[in-house]
N, C-alpha and C positions, 0 to 999 in steps of 0.2 A: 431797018437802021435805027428807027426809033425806040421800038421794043428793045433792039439791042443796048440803045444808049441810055434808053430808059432802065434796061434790066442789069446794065452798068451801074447807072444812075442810080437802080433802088441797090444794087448790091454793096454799092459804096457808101451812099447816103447812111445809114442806119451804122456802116461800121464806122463813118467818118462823127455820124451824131455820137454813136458811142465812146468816141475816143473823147470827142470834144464836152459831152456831159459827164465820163465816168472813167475820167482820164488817170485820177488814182485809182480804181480799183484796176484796172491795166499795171499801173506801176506795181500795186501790190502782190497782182499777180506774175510778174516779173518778179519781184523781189524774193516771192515765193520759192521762186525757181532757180536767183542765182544765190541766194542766201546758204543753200545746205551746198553748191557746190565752191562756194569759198570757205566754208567751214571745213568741208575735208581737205581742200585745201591746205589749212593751216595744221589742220591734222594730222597730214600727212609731214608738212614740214617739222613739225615739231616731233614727230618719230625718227625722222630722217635726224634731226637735231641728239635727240635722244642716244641713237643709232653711235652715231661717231663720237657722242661723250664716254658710254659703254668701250666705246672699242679703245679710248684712249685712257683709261685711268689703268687695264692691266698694264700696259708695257712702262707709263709712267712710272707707278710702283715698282716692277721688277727693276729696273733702272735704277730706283732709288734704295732699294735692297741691297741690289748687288754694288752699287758706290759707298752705301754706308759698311757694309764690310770691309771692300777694300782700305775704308779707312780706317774703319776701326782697327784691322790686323796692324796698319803701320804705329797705330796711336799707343797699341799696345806693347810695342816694344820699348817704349819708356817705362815701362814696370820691369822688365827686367831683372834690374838691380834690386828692385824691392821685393820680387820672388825669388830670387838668388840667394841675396846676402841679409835679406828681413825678413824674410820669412812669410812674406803675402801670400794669403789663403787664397782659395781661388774663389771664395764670394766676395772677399775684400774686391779684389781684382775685379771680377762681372760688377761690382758696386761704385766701382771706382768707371769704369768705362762707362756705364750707363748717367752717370753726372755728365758725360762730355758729351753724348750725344745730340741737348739740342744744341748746340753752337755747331757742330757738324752736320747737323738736317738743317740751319738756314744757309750753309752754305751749297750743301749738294742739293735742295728740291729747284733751283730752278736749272741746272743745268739737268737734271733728270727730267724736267718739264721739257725740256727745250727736245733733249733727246726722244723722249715718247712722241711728242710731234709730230718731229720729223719722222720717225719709226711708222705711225699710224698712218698719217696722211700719205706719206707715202708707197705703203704697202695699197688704200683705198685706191691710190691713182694707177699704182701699178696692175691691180686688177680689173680696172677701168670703172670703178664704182662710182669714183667722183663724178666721172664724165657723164653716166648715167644720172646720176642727182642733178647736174647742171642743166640734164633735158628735161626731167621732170620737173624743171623751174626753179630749181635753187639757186641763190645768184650767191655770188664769191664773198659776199658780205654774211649771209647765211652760212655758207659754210666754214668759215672762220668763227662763228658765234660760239660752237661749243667750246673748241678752245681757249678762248676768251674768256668763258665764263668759270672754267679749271685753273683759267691765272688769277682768275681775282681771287678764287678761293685758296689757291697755293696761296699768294699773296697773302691772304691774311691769318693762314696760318704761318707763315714765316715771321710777320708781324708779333705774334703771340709768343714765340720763338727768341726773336730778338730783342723783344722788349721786356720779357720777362721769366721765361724758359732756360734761357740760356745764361743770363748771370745769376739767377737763383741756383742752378745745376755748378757752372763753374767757381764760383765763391761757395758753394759745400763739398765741391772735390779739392780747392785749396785748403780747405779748414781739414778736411781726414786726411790730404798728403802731410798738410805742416804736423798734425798730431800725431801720424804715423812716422815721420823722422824725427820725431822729437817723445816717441811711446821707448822708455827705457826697457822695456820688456823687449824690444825687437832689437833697439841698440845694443846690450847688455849682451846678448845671445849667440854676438859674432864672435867666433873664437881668433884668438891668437892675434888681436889687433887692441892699439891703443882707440878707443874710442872718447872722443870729446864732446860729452852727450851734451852739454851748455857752456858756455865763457868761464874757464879757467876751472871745469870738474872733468876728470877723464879719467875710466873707468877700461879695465884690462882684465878678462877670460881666458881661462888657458885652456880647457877644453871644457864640453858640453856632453855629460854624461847621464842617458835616461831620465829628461827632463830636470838634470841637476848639474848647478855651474861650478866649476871645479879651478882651484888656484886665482884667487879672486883681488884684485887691486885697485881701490878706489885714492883719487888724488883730488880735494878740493884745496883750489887755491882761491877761492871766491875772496876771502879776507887775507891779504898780503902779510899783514903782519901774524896772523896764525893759521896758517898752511897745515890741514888735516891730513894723514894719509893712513887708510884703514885695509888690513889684510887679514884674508880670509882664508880657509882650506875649501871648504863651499857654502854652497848657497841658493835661495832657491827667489823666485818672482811670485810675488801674491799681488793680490788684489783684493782691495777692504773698501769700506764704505767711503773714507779718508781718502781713498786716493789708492797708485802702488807705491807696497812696499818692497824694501831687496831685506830682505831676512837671513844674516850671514851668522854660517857659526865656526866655534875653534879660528879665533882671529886673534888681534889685537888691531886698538889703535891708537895711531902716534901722533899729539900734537904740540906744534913747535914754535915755540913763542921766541922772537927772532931780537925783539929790545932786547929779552934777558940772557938768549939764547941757551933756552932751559926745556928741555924735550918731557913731554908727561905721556906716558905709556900705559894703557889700559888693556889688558888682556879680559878677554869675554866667550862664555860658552854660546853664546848666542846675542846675539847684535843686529839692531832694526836701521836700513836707512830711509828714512819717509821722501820719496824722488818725488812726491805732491809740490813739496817747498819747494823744488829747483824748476821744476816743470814749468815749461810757456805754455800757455792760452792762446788758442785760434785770434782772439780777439784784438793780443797786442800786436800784431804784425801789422805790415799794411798791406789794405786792399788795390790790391793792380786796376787796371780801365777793365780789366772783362770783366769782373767781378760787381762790378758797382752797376746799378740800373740807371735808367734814364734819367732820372731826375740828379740822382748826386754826380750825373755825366755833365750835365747841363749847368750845374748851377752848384759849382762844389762850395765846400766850407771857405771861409776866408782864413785861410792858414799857412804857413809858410810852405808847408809840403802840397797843400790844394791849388795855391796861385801858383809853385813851381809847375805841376804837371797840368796846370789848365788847357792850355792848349792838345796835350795828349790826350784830354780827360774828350775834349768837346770832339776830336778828330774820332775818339770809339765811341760816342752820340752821333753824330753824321753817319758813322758807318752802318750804325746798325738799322736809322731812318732811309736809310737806301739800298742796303742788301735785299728787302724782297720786292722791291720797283725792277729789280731784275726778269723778275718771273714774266712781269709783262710785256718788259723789251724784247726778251728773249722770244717772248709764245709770237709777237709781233713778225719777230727776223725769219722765224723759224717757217710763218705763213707766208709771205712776202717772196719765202724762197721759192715755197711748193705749190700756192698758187697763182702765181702772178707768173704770165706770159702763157703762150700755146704750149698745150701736151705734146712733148715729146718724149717716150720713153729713153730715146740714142742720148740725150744729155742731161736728163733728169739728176744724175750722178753732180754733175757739176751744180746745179741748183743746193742741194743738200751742201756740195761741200761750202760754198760761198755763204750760206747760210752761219754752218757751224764757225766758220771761220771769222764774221762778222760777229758772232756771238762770243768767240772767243779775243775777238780785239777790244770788244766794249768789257768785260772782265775784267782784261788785265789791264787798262789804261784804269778805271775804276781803281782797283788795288792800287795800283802805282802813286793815284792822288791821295790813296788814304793817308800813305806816309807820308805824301808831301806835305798836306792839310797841317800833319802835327806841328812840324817847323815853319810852314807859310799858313797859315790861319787866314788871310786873305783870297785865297783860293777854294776856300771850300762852295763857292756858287758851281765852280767844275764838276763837283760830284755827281750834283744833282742835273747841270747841263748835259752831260755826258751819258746818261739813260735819259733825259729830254729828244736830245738829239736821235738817239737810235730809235727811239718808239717813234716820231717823225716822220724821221725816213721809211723806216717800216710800213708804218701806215698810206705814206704818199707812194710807194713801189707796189703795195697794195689794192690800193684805188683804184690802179691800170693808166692813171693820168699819165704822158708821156710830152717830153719838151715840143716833140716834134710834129705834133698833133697842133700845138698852138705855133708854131711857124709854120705851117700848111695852111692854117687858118688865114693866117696874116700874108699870105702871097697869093691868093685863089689866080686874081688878075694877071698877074705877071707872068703867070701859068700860062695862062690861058693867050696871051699877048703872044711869050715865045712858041705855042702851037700855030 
């Protein structure tokens, strides 16, 4: 018994002395041990992480492909009349759509976002891969990370987008539509119509014959009291350093001085009208709210037309500071849907659509205040409350926190009393 308790006693002693003399090198050697297996640990999760960002930018993209076309096709039938009856080439045309673009990529990337989400995650769950990842110890906060981390980057390319992409593109497609409805050379071209290429000049074709304009009528009334009118047999459109010219020949023209009322008639084999003089400039027009960047949104000129659209001006500032805060509401609603609560495939359908459908209420309530903002100016804290609010809730549906978790809490007793 002795030997035993001795041989106890020595087998303990020396491991008990060890522990208590060389109780880091113990620790160390633990550490040894758990150290590489919490590394692959994280190695592991950060491929798993990897894993689902990989599988979520194709569908995001194809989403965003296939919306930017549908849009484009519709955007395009506003040309038209300028391929019809102007004679828009088809690189005008591709040059003209490609300015509209980014105004149309900040509005389709987060509902593309939203879409691929939902697409990804739950294609992952329907093959039960989530479920797998959740056993090999990813928790729902992990598996939401990747996406998370695709909204901030949508986000901040939407940002790039909307603060300066998109009024740099649509103030240079207004300046080549106004110069292209106001380029004589496409107006002049339309046959068998009075055309009023500027305030009180208007200009009649009677037909268009291999590149040459035939039966030609020009009427300037710009000076009331002597009213020009110049006729031509043909005529052709150039272009010179100066500007374009209309180069008419076998005319005459008549001008009529209306105090004396004494008509002078000048017959000409060939006759220059320089359209540079009548011609407007991109510049005298004014610039609409899409056109203007943040800063002259913000903080327009003190002018009588700046102070009338102020409030308009501030309402497309606010908008475009909260078009891509969408992206994160959205990715937020879209997780909220598909991982929050037990896997059930039988209703999984319903999760998706509640999702989409919350996504689609925080949109259009969003739009509806941008108009209001313009008129009530006092209301623009709603814009920003209003994706406050959803990314919230999202997040708190998220959590897994549940009401009725804290009133269970709070009645344990009573419980237990009516048992």
């Amino acid at each position: 018994m002795r030997g035993g308790r001795g041989g106890t006693r020595g087998g303990s002693g020396p491991g008990s002395h060890g522990n208590r003399e060389s109780g880091r090198p113990v620790r160390a050697a633990r550490s040894r041990w758990v150290t590489p297996v919490l590394i692959g640990y994280d190695a592991s999760m950060s491929r798993l992480s990897r894993y689902i960002l990989r599988q979520l930018a194709p569908p995001t993209l194809f989403i965003a492909a296939a919306l930017l076309g549908v849009v484009w096709l519709t955007q395009s039938l506003r040309f038209v009349d300028m391929i019809v009856n102007r004679g828009l080439s088809a690189s005008q045309f591709l040059y003209f759509t490609v300015l509209l673009l980014p105004g149309v990529l900040a509005v389709i990337l987060p509902v593309a976002l939203l879409c691929g989400i939902l697409f990804t995650y739950h294609r992952l769950s329907f093959d039960s891969e989530l479920v797998v990842m959740k056993g090999a110890g990813l928790s729902q906060r992990a598996l939401a990370v990747p996406a998370v981390v695709m909204a901030l980057a949508v986000t901040a390319a939407t940002y790039g987008l909307t603060l300066y992409a998109q009024p740099l593109g649509f103030r240079a497609f207004k300046d080549q539509q106004f110069v292209f409805r106001h380029n004589y050379a496409t107006v002049l071209m339309r046959e068998g119509v009075f055309n009023e290429v500027v305030d009180d000049v208007t200009v009649y074709v009677r037909e268009r014959r291999d590149g040459e304009l035939r039966g030609i009528l020009v009427h300037d009334d710009r000076e009331p009291d002597r009213p020009v009118t110049v006729m031509a047999e043909r005529g052709v459109l150039t272009r010179t350093p100066a500007g374009p010219r209309f180069v008419m020949e076998n005319g005459n023209r008549q001008e009529r001085r209306r105090d004396s009322a004494r008509l002078s008639l000048l017959y000409f084999d060939r006759y220059e009208l320089d359209l540079a003089l009548i011609a407007k400039q991109p510049e005298t027009r004014w610039r609409e709210p899409g056109e203007r960047y943040i800063d002259e949104l913000l903080f327009p000129k003190d002018t009588d037309t700046g102070n009338r659209h102020r409030d308009e001006f501030r309402a497309e500032a606010h908008k475009r500071l909260v078009t891509p805060l969408y992206c994160i509401a959205f990715v937020l609603i879209a997780l909220a849907g598909i991982l929050s609560g037990e896997f059930d495939r039988r209703y999984e359908w319903r999760r998706l659509l509640y999702a989409a459908v919350s996504a689609a209420t925080v949109q259009i309530v969003g739009v509806g205040l941008v108009s209001v903002i313009s008129t009530i100016p006092g209301l623009t804290p709603l814009l920003y409350l209003n994706v406050i609010l959803a990314s919230a809730g999202a997040t708190w549906i998220l959590s897994g926190i549940r009401p009725r978790r804290w009133w269970g809490a709070n009645r344990p007793m009573a419980t237990e009393g009516a048992g």
